[in-house]
C-alpha positions in Angstrom: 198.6 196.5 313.1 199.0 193.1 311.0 195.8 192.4 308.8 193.7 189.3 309.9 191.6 188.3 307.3 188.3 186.6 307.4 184.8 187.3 305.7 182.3 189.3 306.6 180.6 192.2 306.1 180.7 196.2 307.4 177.5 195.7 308.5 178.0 192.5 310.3 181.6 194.0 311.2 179.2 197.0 313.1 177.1 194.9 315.3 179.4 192.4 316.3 181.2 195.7 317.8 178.5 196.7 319.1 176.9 193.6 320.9 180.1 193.3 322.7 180.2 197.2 324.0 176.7 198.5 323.8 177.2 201.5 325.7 180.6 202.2 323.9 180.0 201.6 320.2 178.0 204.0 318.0 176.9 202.6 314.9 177.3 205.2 311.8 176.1 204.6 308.3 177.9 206.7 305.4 175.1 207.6 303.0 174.4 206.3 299.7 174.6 209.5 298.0 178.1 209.8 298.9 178.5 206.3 298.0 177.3 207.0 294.6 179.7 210.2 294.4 182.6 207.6 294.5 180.8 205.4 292.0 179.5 203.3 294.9 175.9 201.6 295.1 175.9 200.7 298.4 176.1 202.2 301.9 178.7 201.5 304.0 178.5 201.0 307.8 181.4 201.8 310.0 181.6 202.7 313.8 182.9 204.8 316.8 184.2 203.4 319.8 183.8 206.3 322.1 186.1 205.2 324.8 189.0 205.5 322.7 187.4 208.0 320.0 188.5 206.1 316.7 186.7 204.9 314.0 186.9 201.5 312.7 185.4 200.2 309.3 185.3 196.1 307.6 187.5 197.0 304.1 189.0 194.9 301.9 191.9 195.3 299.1 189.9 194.9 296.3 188.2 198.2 295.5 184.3 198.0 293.6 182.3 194.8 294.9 179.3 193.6 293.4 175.9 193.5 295.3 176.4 189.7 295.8 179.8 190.0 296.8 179.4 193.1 299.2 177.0 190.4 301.4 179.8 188.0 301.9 183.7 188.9 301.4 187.4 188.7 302.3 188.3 191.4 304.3 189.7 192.5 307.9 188.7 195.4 310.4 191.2 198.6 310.4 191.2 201.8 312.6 190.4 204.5 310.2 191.1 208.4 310.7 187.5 210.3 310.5 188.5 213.2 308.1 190.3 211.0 305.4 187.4 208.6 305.4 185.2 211.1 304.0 187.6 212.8 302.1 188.2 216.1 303.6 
C-alpha cells in the first residue's frame, strides 16, 4: 500500500473512520501510561474495523512530536498488526 500523505491527526484520523461506518469502526485509545513508557506524553487514538478485523492508526515518519505539532501534522493512515503495535 503506497503512502498518501496529508495532515491530520489520529484523533481526527479515528472519527472520520468512524462517521463513515458507525456500526463497523470501534474507536480505541492506547493509554498514556504506555505512552509515557515509550517516552510519549500523549495518547494515541487508533481503530478497529470489525468487518475486516484490522487495526488502522494516523503515523507519521518522524518519531517524537511536540504538543503543538501532534494537533496538526504530515502523516498518512496504515493498517497496523495488533500485537506489534503494543509491543508484544
Amino acid at each position: 500500500m503506497e503512502k498518501k500523505y496529508f495532515y491530520s491527526n489520529c484523533f481526527l484520523e479515528s472519527v472520520k473512520a468512524w462517521v463513515k461506518q458507525p456500526m463497523n469502526i470501534t474507536i480505541k485509545k492506547r493509554g498514556t501510561w504506555k505512552m509515557l513508557y515509550r517516552k510519549k506524553k500523549f495518547p494515541h487514538f487508533y481503530w478497529l474495523d470489525k468487518q475486516t478485523g484490522k487495526h488502522y492508526d494516523f503515523a507519521r515518519d518522524k518519531e517524537f512530536l511536540t504538543f503543538k505539532e501532534q494537533l496538526l501534522f504530515k502523516g498518512f493512515v496504515r493498517e497496523i498488526r495488533y500485537m506489534m503495535f503494543f509491543g508484544h
